[in-house]
Structures are given as structure tokens and as C-alpha cells.
Backbone bond lengths (Angstrom), bond angles and torsions (degrees), N, CA, C in turn:
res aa  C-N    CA-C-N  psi(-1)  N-CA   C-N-CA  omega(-1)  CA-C   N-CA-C  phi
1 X - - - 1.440 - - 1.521 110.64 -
2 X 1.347 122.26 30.67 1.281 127.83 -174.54 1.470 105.01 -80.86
3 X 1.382 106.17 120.20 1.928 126.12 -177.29 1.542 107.13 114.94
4 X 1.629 111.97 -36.84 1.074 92.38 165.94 1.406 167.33 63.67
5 X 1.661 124.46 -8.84 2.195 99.70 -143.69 1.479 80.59 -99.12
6 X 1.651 120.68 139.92 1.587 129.38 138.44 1.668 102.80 -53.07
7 X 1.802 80.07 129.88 1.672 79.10 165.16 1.479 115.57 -123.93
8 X 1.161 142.90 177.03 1.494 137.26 172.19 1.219 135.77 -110.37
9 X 1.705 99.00 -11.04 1.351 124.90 158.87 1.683 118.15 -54.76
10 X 1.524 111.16 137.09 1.404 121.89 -179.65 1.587 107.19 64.90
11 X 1.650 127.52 37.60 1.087 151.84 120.89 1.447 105.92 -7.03
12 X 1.378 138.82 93.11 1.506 137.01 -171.64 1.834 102.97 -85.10
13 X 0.980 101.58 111.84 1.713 107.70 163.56 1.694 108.97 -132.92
14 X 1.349 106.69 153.82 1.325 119.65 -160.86 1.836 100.04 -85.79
15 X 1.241 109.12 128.96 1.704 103.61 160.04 1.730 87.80 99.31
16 X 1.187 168.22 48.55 0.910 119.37 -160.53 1.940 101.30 -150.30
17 X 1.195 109.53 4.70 1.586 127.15 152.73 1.082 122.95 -117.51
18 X 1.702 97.26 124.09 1.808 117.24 -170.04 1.431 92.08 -96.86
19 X 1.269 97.08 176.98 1.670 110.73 167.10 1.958 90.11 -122.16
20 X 1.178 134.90 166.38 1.392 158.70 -133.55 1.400 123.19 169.19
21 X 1.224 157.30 166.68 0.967 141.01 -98.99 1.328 71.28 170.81
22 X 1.677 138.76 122.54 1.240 130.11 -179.25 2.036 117.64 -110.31
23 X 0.543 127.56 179.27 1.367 142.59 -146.26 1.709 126.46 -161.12
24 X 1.532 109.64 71.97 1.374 111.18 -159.35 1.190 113.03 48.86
25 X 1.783 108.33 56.36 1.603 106.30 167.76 1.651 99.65 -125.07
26 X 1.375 136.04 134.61 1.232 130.20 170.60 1.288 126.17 -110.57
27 X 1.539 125.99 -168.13 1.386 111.42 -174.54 1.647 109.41 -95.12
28 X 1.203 113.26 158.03 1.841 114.27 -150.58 1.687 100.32 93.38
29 X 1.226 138.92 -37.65 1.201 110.16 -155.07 1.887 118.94 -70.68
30 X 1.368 91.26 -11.42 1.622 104.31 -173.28 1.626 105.08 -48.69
31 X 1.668 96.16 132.79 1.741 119.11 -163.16 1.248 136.46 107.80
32 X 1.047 96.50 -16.42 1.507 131.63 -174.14 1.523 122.68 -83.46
33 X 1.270 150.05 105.52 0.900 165.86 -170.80 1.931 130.05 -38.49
34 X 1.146 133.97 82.65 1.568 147.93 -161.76 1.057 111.86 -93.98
35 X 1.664 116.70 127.70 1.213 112.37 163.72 1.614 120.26 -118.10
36 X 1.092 148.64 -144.80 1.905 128.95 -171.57 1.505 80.13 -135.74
37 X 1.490 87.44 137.63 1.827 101.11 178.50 1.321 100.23 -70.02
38 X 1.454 129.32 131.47 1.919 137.13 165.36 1.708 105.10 -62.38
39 X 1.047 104.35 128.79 1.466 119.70 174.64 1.683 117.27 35.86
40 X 1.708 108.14 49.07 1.406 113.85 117.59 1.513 143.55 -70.95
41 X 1.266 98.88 160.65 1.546 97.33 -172.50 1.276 127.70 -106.19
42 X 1.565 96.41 21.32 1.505 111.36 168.21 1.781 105.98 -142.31
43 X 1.244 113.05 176.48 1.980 106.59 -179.98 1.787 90.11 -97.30
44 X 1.490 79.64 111.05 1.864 100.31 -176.75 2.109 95.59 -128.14
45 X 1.143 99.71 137.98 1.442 102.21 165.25 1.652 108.90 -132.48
46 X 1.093 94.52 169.74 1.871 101.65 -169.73 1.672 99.81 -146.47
47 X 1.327 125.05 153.61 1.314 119.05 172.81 1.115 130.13 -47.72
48 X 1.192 133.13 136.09 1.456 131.95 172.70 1.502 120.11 -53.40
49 X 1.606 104.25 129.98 2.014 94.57 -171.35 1.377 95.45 -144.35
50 X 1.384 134.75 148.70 1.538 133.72 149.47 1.624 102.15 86.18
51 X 1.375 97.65 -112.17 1.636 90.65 -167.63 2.042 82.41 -133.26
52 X 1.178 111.05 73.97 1.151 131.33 -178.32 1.653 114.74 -97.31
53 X 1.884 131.35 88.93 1.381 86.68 -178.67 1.886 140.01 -70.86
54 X 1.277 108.54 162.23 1.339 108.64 -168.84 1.751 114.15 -80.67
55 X 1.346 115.00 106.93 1.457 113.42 173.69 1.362 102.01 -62.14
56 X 0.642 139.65 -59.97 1.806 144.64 -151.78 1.566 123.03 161.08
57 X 1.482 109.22 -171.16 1.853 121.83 -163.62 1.370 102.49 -89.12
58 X 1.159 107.80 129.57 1.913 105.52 161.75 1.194 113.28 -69.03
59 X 1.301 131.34 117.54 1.315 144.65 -170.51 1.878 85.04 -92.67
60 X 1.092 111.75 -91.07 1.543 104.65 -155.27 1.687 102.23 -111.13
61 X 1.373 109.12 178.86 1.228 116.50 177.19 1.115 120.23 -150.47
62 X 1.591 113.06 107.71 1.793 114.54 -174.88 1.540 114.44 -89.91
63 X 1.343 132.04 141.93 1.406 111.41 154.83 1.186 109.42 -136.12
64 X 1.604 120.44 118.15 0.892 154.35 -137.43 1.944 80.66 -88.80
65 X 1.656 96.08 152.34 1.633 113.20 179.86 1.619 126.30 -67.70
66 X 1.720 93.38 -15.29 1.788 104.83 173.55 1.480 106.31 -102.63
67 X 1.559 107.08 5.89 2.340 103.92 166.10 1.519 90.37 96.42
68 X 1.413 134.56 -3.77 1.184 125.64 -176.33 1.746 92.74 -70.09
69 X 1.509 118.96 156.03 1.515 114.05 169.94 1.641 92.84 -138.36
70 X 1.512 99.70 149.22 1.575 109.41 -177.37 1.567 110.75 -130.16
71 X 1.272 134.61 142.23 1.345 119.23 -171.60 1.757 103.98 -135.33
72 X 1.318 88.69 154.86 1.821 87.22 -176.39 1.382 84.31 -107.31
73 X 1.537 110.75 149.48 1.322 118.42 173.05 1.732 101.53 -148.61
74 X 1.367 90.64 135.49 1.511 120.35 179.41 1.875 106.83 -68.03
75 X 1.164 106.79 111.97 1.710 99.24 172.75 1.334 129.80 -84.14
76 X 1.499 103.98 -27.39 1.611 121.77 -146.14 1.365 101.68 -146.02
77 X 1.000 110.10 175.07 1.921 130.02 -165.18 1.843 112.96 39.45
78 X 1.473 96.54 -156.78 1.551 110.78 -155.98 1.875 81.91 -80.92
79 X 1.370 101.47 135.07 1.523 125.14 166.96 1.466 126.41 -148.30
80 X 1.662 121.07 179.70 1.164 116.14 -165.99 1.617 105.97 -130.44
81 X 0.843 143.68 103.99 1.675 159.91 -178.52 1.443 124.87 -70.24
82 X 0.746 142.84 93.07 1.414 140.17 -178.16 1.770 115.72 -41.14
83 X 1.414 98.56 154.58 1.854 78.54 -154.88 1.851 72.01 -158.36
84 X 1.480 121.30 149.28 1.194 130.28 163.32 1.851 104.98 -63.98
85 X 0.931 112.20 116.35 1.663 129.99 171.98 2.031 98.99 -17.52
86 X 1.370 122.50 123.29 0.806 112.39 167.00 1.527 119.41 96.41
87 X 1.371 120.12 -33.07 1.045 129.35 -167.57 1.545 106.50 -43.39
88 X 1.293 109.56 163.26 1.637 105.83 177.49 1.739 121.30 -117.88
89 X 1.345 107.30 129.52 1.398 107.23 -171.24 1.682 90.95 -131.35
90 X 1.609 98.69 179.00 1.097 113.70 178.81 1.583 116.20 -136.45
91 X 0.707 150.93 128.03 1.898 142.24 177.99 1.167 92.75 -39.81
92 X 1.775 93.78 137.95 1.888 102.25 168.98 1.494 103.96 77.41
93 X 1.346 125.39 16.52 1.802 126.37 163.42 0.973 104.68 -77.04
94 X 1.478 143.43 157.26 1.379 146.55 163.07 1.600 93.31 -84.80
95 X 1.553 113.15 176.00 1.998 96.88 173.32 1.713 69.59 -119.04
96 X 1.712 79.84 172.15 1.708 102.69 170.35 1.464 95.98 -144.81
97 X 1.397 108.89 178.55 1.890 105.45 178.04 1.447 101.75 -65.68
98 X 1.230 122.40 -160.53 1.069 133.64 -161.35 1.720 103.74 -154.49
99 X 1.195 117.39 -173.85 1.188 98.54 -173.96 1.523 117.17 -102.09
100 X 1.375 123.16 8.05 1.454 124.79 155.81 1.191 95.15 -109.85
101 X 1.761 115.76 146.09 1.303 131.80 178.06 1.819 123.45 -67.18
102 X 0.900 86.91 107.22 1.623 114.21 169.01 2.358 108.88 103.53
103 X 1.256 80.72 31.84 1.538 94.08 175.37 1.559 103.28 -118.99
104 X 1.262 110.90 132.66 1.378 121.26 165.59 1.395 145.32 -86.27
105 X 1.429 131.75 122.07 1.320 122.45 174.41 1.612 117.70 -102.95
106 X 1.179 113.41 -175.45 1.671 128.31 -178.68 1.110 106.95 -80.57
107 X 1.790 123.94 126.99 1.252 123.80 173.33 1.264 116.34 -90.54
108 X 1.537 123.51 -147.08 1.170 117.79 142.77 1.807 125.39 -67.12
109 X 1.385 113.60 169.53 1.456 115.72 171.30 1.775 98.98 -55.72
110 X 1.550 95.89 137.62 1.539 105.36 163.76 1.565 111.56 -59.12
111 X 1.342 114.14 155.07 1.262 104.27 166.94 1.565 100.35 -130.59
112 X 1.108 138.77 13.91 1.560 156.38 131.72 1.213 147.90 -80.91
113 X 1.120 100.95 -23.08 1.538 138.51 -177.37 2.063 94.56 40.51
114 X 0.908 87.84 84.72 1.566 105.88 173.15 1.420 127.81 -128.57
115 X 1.564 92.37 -19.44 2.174 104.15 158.75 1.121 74.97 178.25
116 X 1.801 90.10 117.44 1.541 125.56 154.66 1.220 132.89 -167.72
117 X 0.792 118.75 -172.68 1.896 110.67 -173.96 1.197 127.73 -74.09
118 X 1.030 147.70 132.08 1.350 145.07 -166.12 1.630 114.71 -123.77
119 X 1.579 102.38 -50.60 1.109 109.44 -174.61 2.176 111.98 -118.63
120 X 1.492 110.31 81.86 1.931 101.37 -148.62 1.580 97.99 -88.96
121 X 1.112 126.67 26.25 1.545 114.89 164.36 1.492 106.49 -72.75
122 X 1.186 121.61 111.95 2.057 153.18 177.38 1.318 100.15 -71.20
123 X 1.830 128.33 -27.81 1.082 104.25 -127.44 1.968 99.24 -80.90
124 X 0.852 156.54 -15.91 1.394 171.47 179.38 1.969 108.17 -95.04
125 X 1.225 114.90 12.88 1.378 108.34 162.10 1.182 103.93 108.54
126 X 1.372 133.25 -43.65 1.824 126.76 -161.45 1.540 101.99 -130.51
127 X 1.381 123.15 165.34 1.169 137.12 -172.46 1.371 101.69 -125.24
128 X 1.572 120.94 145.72 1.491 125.00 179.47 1.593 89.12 -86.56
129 X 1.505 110.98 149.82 1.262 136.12 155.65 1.243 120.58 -123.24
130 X 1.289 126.69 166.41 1.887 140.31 149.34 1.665 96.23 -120.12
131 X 1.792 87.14 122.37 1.184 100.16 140.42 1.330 156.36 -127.04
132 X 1.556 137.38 107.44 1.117 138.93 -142.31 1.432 129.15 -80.59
């Protein structure tokens, strides 16, 4: 078994990609980090920004022929986050946004471990997470 690495990414849990209704999200953005707009009146998400919490990963990105755009987003298990190249994490970080919208940085250490880092090598753009 020499090379080896366990990874935690693609973590199988049941139920756990919605489809959403997107919100200044376009196509390319898939990987990228979503949170659910507060008191819309439909299930709309928009990129994660500031001190935004993070619903989950944009898996795909439709845009529909009338400009409507719809996004599947990953809620739960092992995933991969978009992260400025390099960035620095540590196992056991919570993520938070980052400072372009829907990119992630290093929080504090989880103290639940309910979304956090699992896997923090930056160097290729995204960071492994679990999310619980």
C-alpha cells in the first residue's frame, strides 16, 4: 500500500444534495462555497461572503434559457471548497468565507467538529472538509 493517502472527500451520506434557486451565482462558479439568503421568499442561495454561514459546495450549475440559474449544492459529508491557492489551514479548522465570495478561509479550531478541515493541503486551490 505504498503511496497510499485516506481521503475524506466523497464521504457518502444519504439525502444530502438540494437543488436552490441561485442568486448572483453563474456558470464556473461550481466549488465554491453557498450560504441560504435570510428572509427570502423562495430557497435562494448566494455565495458565501463576510461572516456568512456556509450551507455547502456548489456541485453544478444550470442556467436555464429565460436567465433563471439553479444550483445543486452539496450539504453534508466529505467535500472540497474552493480556497485561494496556498492558503493555510490546519486539520480540525472550521472554514469561514474568505475574502472573495464563495472562497474559503481557516477559522478557528472546531470545537464540534461539525465543518472542518480534514484534509488542509491549499496547494491546488480547495481544501478538504467534513461536513456534519
Amino acid at each position: 500500500m505504498a503511496g497510499f493517502e485516506p481521503t475524506t472527500v466523497g464521504l457518502p451520506f444519504r439525502e444530502t444534495r438540494f437543488t436552490f434557486k441561485a442568486q448572483d451565482i453563474k456558470a464556473g462558479d461550481d466549488g465554491k462555497a453557498v450560504t441560504l439568503v435570510m428572509g427570502a421568499d423562495k430557497n435562494l442561495v448566494k455565495l458565501a461572503e463576510n461572516t456568512d454561514p456556509i450551507l455547502g459546495r456548489i456541485e453544478t450549475v444550470e442556467v436555464e434559457m429565460n436567465g433563471d440559474v439553479y444550483v445543486n449544492v452539496l450539504m453534508s459529508g466529505g467535500m472540497r471548497l474552493n480556497c485561494a491557492v496556498n492558503e493555510v489551514f490546519k486539520a480540525g479548522d472550521t472554514v469561514v468565507p474568505g475574502a472573495e465570495a464563495g472562497l474559503v478561509k481557516a477559522g478557528t479550531p472546531s470545537t464540534d467538529l461539525r465543518f472542518f478541515v480534514s484534509e488542509p493541503d491549499s496547494s491546488e486551490g480547495f481544501v478538504g472538509v467534513i461536513k456534519l
